[in-house]
Structures are given as structure tokens and as C-alpha cells.
N, C-alpha and C positions, 0 to 999 in steps of 0.2 A: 695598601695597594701601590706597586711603583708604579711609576708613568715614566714612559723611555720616548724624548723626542730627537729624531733622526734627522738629519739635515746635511743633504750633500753639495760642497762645495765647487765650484769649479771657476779658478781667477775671478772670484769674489772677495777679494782681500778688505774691500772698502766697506762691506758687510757687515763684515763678521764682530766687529765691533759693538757697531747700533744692535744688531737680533742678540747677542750674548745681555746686553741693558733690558730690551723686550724680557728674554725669558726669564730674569731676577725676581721677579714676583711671582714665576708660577713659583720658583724653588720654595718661596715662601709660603704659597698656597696646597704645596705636595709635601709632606713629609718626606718621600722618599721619591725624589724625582733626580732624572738626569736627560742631560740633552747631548745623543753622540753628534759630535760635528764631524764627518767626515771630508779631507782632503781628496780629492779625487784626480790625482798628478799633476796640479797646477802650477803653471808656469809663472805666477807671480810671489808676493809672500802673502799669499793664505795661509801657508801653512804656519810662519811666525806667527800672523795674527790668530790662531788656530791657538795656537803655546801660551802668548799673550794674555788670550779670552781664559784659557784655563789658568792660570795663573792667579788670575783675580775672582773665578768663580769654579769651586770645588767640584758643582756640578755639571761641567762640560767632563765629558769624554772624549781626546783626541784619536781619530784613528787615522792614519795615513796611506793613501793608495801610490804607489812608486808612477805607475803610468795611470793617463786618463783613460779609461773605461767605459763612460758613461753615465749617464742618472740612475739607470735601474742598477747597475753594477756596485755602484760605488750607494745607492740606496738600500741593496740587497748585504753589501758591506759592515753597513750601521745597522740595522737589524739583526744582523749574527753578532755582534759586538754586543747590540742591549741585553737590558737584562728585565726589563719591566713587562709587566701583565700586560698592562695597555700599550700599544706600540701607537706613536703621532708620527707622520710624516709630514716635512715641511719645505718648502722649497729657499734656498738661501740669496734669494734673489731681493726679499722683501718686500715680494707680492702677495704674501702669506701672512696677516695677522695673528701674533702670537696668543696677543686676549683672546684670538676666537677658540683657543686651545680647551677651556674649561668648557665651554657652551658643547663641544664634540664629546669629550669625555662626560660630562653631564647626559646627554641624547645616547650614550651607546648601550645605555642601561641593560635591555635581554639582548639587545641585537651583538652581532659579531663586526660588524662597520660602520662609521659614519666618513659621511665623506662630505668637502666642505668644496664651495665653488670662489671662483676670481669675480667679484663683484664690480671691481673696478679695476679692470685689465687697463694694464700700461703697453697698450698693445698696439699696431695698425690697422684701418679698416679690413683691410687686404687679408689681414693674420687673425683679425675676429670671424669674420667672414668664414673663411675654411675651418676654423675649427669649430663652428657651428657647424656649416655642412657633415665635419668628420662624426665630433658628439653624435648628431643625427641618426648617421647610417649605421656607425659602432652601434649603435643601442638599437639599433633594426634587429643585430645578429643576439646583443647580450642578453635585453633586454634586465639590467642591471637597472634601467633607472636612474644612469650617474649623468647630472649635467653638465658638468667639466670636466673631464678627465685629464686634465692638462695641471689640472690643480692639485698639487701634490698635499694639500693640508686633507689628511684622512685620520681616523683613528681605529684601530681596531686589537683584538686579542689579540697574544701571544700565541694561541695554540694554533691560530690560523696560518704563519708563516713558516712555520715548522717545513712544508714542502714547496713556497713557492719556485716555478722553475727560474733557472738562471739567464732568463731569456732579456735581452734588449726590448726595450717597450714594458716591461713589466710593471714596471710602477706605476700606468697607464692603466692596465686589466687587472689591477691586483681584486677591486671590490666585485667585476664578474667571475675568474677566477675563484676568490672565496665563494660567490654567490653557490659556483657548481658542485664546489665541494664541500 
């Protein structure tokens, strides 16, 4: 089974280094794994360190977005790019543990998502705060169940992206979304 992990960048240059060492060991633990790193028009050298990271590990995927887009955009990017059964989304910030990538792919056993939350947000009171409020009332309407949606570590099937819309925020509603359809 492949496993295709997605990660979009955006003037994370100082990143992409340290996560490219993170994910050395899943390549080890997947036979057939790859991790798209997506460029998403950054204005610094992401994108060399992007070339770089590939360079030294066979299993990086570079894709390059010419302008910034966005998260879902430039998320939605790297998923048309993969090519694996299990799709991992992951945020390139470094608030996303890569080990916690096998514990998701382990848990999605019959289900079509798992979705993983920020345990230790690097974050402000001010900015935990609301986006508890937000989780809250979003899951008034989803009733998804997701307690972070800000957490972009998810994992889910291939067959389920097939129609996501191209909408901004998507990467956000991707697990109620799936949930409706």
C-alpha cells in the first residue's frame, strides 16, 4: 500500500530541512512511500531547500506553485500530484509530529479518516481561545466530531479526494465534507 504525505509550504525555508530528517524513517517503515512537498509561491528559498531536501532523499516529491494561493490550494496541489492509497496531510510549520504518522495510518483501519489534533500548540492565549470557540460551533453545524481542525495531520483514502471542491478553508472541512459524502 503506498502512503503519499502532502505538505505545503509557504516561506518555511528553515523547515524543510529538519521535517525532510523527520520523515527518513517512515521511507524506511513504508515500502512504498512518498512525501509531496509542495511550494506554494514563496518568497524566500523554499523552494531550493525543497530541491535540496530532494536531492538527498528520493522520496520527496517537488511540486511548485508560481504564486501563493493558499493552504487548501497549494494542499489541494499535493494531493492531485500523489499518488498513494492513503493520503497524510501535514502542516510544514513543525507543529505536526511526523512519528505520529503511523499511529493515523494504523487507527484508519475500516474508517475513511483519522484525523490527529495540535497537543502542544505553539500558539497565543488569544489564538487558542478562538479557535476553541471556532472547533466548537463548526462542529454545532458538522457534527464531524473533529477537535482541531486547524490541525492539518489527517489521514485518509485516496478515493475520498477524488471530488474535493476547490474552495479556500478546505483543508479545514475536508473530514465533514468526507463525513457527507
Amino acid at each position: 500500500m503506498k502512503i503519499s504525505v502532502i505538505i505545503p509550504f509557504y516561506n518555511e525555508e528553515e523547515n524543510i530541512a529538519a521535517l525532510s530528517e523527520e520523515l527518513a524513517p517512515l521511507a524506511e517503515l513504508y515500502s512504498d512511500f512518498e512525501a509531496v512537498f509542495v511550494d506554494d509561491g514563496s518568497r524566500d528559498g523554499s523552494w531550493a531547500a525543497i530541491v535540496a531536501a530532494r536531492e538527498r532523499f528520493a522520496f520527496i516529491t517537488p511540486v511548485r506553485r508560481e504564486k501563493n494561493q493558499g493552504q487548501s490550494a497549494a494542499m489541494l496541489a499535493g494531493l492531485q500530484a500523489a499518488a498513494g492509497e492513503i493520503m497524510v496531510t501535514l502542516d510544514g510549520d513543525l507543529q505536526n509530529d511526523p512519528a505520529d504518522i503511523p499511529k493515523l495510518i494504523e487507527a484508519i483501519g475500516d474508517c475513511d479518516v483519522v484525523c490527529g489534533y495540535r497537543g502542544k500548540r505553539k500558539d497565543s492565549f488569544s489564538k487558542l481561545l478562538a479557535s476553541r470557540i471556532g472547533n466548537t460551533v463548526r462542529n454545532w453545524f458538522t457534527h464531524d466530531g473533529v477537535r482541531d481542525t486547524g490541525c492539518s495531520l489527517k489521514a485518509f483514502r485516496s478515493e475520498c479526494v477524488a471530488d474535493l471542491p476547490p474552495l479556500d478553508g478546505v483543508h479545514r472541512f475536508m473530514p465533514a465534507y468526507f463525513k457527507l459524502h
